[in-house]
C-alpha positions as CSV (number, residue, x, y, z in Angstrom):
1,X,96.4,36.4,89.9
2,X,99.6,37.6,88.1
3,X,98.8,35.6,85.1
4,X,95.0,37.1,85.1
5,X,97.0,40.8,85.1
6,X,98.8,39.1,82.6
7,X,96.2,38.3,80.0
8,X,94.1,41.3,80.7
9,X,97.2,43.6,79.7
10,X,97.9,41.3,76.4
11,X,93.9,42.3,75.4
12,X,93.8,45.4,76.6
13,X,97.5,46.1,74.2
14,X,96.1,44.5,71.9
15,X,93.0,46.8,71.6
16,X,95.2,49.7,72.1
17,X,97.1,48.7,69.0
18,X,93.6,48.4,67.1
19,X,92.1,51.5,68.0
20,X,95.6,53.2,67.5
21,X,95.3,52.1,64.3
22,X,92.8,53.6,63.9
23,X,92.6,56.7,65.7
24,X,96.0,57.8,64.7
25,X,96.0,58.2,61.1
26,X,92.3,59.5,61.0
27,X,93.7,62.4,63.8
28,X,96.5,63.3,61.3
29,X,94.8,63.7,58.2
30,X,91.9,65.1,60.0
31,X,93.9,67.5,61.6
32,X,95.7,68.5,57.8
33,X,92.6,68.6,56.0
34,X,91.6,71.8,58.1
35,X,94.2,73.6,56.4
36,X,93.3,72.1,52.7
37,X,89.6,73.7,50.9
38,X,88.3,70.3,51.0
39,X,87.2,69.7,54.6
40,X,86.0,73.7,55.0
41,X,84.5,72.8,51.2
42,X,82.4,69.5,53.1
43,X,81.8,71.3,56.2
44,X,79.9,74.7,55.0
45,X,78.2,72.2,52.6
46,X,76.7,70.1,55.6
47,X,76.3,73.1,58.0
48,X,72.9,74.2,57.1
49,X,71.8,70.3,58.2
50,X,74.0,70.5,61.7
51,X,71.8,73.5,63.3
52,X,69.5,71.9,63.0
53,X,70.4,69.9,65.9
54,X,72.6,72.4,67.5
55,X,76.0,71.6,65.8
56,X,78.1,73.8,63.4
57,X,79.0,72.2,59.8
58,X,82.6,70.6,61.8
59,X,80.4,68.2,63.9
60,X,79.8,66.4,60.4
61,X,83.1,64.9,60.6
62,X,83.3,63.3,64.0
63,X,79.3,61.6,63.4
64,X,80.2,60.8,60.0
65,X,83.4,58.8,60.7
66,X,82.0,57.7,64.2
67,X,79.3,56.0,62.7
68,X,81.2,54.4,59.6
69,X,83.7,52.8,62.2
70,X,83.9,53.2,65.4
71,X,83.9,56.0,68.6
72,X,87.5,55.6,69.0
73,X,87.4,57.1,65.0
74,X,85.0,60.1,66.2
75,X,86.6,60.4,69.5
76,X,89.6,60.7,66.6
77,X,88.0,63.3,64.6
78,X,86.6,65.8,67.6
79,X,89.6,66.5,68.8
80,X,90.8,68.1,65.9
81,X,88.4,70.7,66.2
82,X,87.0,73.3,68.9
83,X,83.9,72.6,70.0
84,X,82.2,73.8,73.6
85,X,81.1,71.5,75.8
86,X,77.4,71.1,74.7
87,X,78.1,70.5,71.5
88,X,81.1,67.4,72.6
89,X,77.9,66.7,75.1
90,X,75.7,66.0,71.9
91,X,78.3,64.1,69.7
92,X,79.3,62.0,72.0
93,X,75.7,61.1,72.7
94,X,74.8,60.7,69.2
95,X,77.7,58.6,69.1
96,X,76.6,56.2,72.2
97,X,73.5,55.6,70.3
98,X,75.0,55.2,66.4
99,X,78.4,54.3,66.2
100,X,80.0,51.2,63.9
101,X,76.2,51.2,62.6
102,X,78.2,48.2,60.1
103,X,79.5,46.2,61.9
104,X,76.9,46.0,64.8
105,X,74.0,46.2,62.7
106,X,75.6,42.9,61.1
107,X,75.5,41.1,63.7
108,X,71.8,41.7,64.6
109,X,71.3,40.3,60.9
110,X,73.2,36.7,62.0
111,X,71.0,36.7,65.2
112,X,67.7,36.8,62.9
113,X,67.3,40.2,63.5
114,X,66.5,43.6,60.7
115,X,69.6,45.2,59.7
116,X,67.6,48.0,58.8
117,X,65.1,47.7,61.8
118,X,68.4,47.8,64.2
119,X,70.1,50.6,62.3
120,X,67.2,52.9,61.8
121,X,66.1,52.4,65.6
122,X,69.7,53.6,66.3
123,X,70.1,56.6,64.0
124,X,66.3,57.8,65.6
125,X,67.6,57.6,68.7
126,X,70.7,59.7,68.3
127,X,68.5,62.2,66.1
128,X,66.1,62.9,68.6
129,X,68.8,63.2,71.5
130,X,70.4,65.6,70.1
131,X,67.2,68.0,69.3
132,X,66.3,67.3,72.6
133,X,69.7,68.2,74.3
134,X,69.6,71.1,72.0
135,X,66.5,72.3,73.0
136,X,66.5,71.7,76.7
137,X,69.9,72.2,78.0
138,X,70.7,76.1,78.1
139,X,74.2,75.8,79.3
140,X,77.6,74.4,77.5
141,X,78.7,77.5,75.8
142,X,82.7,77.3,77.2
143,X,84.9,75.3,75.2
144,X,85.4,72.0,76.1
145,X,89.1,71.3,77.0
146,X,90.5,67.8,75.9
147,X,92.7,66.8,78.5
148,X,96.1,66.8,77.4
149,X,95.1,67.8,73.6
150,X,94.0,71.1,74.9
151,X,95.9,74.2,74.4
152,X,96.8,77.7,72.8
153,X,95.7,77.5,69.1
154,X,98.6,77.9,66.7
155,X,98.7,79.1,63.6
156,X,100.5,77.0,61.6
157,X,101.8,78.2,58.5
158,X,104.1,75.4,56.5
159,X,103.2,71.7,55.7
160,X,105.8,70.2,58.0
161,X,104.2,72.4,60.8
162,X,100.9,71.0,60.3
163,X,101.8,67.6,59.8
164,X,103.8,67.5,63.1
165,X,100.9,69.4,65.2
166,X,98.8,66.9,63.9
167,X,101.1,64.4,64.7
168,X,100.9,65.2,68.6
169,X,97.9,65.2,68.5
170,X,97.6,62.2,67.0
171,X,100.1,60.8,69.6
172,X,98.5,62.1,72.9
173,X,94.8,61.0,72.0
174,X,96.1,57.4,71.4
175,X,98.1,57.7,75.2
176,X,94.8,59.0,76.7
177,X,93.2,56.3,75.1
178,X,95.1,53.3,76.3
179,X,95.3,54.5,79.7
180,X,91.8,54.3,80.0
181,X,91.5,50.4,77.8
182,X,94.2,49.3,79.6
183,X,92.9,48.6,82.9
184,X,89.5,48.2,81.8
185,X,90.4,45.1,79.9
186,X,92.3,44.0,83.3
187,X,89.2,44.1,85.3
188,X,86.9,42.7,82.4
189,X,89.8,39.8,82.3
190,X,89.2,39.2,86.3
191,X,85.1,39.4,85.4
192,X,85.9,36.6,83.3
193,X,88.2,34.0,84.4
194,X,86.5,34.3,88.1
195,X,83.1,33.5,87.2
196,X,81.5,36.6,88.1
197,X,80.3,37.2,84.5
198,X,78.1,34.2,85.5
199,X,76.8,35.1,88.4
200,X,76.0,38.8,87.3
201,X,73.9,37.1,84.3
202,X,72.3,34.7,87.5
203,X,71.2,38.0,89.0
204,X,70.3,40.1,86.0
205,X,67.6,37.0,85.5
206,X,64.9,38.8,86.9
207,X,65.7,42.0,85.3
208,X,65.2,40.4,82.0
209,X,62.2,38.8,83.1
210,X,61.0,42.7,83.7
211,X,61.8,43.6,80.5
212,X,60.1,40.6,78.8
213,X,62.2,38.1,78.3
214,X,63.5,34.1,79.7
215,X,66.2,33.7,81.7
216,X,68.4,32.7,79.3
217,X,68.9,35.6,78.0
218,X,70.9,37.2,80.8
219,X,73.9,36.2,80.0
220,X,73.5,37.5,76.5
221,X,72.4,41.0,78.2
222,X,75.0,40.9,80.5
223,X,77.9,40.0,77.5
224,X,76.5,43.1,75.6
225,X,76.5,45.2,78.9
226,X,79.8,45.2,79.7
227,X,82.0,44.4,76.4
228,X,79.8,45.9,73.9
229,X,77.9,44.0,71.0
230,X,80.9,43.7,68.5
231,X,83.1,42.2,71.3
232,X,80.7,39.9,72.4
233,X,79.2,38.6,69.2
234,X,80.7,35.5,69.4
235,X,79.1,35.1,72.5
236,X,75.1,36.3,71.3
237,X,75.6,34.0,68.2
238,X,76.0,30.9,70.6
239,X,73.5,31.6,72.8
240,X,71.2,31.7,69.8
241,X,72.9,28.9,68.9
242,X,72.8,26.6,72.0
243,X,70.8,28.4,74.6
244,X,67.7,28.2,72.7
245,X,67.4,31.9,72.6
246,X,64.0,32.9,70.9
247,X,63.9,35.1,67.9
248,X,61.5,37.1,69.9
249,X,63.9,37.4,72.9
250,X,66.7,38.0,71.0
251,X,64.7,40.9,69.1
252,X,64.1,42.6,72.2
253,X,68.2,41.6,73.9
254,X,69.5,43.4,70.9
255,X,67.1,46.3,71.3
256,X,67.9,46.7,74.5
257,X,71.7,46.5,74.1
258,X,71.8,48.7,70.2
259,X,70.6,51.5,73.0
260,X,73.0,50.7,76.1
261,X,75.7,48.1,75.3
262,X,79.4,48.1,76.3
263,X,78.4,51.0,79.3
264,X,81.7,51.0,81.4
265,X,83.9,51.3,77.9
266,X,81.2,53.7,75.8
267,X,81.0,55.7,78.8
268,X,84.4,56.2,80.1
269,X,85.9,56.0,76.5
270,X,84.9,60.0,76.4
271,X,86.0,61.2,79.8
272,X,89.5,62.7,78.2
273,X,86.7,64.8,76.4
274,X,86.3,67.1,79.4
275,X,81.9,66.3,79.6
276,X,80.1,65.0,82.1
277,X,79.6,61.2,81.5
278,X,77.2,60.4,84.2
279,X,74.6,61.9,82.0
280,X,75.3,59.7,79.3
281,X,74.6,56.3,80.7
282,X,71.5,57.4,82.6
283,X,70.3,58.7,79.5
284,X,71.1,55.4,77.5
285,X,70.1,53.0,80.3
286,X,66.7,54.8,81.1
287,X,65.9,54.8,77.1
288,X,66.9,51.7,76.9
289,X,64.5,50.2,79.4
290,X,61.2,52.3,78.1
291,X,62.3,51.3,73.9
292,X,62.5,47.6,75.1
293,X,59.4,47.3,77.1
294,X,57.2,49.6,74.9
295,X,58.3,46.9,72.0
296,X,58.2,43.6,74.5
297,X,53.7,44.9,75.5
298,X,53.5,45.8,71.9
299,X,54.8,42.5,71.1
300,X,52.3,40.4,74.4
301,X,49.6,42.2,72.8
302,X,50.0,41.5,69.6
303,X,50.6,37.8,70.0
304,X,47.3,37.8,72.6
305,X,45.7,39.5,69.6
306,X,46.7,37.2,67.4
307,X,45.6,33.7,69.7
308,X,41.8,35.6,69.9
309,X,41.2,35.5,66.4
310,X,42.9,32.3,66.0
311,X,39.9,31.1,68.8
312,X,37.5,33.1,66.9
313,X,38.1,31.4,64.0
């Protein structure tokens, strides 16, 4: 048991160090490029393109670097700026949908899958939830407060100020960070080594049956589910691999996960943000279940189209 707690706390450092990595230095220089002409240059530039779906010209930042790398680098970026709560609410859901569009969208490509027919599904998806969120919901005008990042604004006035507010910043949104990866990775270490990983894939069988596809596939579902698609590559390229995954059931798997993968960590990752995360994965799970059965009928009747005129014929 101890040496479980053990090896979950080694990942889940591990991955704090990563993401520190990376959310540290893009805080910082985010932060001190609101006092150079360069981001204010970039944002009124973009602006125009951000009411469009209900975000002022500083939201550019947080999608743009969110989807380049990773949430953690968004996550990074927003809480540099104000925002109110609907418009964290819409970022972070375009960001659920879109993020590390790279590296993910790589991975469908070893797995037989479109880069570009995983990556545009993705961007549509965030595009249209956030019109829709725009449009619908009425509320979300306060500001959203950032947990332990939220305070007074200070005007800053010399470089050394700047760079050490930024600094704190910096500092705090890695802390909040970790404490929430830390114990996750502990659990998803227990998950693991106990076998329940298996047995959750042994009872999400007939849930992928529902949505089209063999058994065999669960476990792939299940990986993506719970450590998200980049962490669990290694894991979807074997079962294509050595499972005897289809092209077609992979196709839909990765259509299904591109829209809800990696729920407890994508979810929770945005609770120091001050929304409401419940919406989030209902949002992403329902979606996900319509996209991948529309595409898995499409795909029955085209194949049953297909086998008619091959009998015709």
């Amino acid at each position: 048991m101890i040496e479980i707690v053990k090896r979950g706390l080694k990942q889940g450092l591990s991955l704090a160090w990563t993401l520190g990595k990376i959310v540290f230095p893009i805080t910082i220089a985010v932060t001190i490029l609101q006092y150079t002409p360069i981001l204010p240059w970039f944002i009124n530039f973009v602006a125009p393109l951000m009411q469009l779906i209900g975000l002022p010209g500083e939201a550019a930042m947080p999608l743009v670097l969110g989807n380049a790398l990773n949430l953690y680098a968004g996550i990074g970026a927003i809480v540099s700026f104000e925002f109110t709560v609907k418009e964290v609410f819409i970022m972070a859901m375009m960001l659920s949908f879109s993020h590390n569009l790279f590296i993910e969208s790589a991975l469908a490509s070893r797995v037989g899958v479109s880069w570009w027919l995983i990556s545009s599904i993705r961007v549509a998806l965030a595009l249209i939830s956030a019109i829709v969120i725009n449009l619908v919901w009425q509320g979300g005008s306060e500001m959203a407060q950032y947990g332990l990042i939220s305070g007074p604004t200070v005007e800053l006035e010399t470089w050394s100020a700047i760079f050490l507010h930024g600094l704190k910043t910096a500092t705090i949104a890695v802390v909040q960070l970790s404490l929430v990866i830390l114990p996750l990775m502990i659990v998803m270490q227990f998950l693991r080594e106990l076998g329940w990983l298996t047995a959750l894939s042994n009872m999400f069988a007939p849930f992928t049956r529902f949505l089209g596809m063999k058994e065999n596939t669960s476990f792939t579902i299940v990986t993506g589910l719970t450590i998200g698609l980049a962490f669990g590559a290694g894991v979807m390229i074997q079962a294509v691999e050595e499972d005897g995954v289809s092209r077609k059931d992979m196709m839909l798997a990765l259509i299904f996960l591109v829209t809800c993968h990696a729920v407890i960590e994508d979810t929770v990752i945005f609770i120091p943000l001050g929304i409401s995360v419940w919406p989030l994965l209902v949002i992403r799970f329902s979606l996900a279940v319509i996209l991948t059965l529309l595409v898995s009928i499409s795909w029955r009747l085209v194949e049953k189209r297909r086998r008619e005129v091959k009998y015709e014929h």
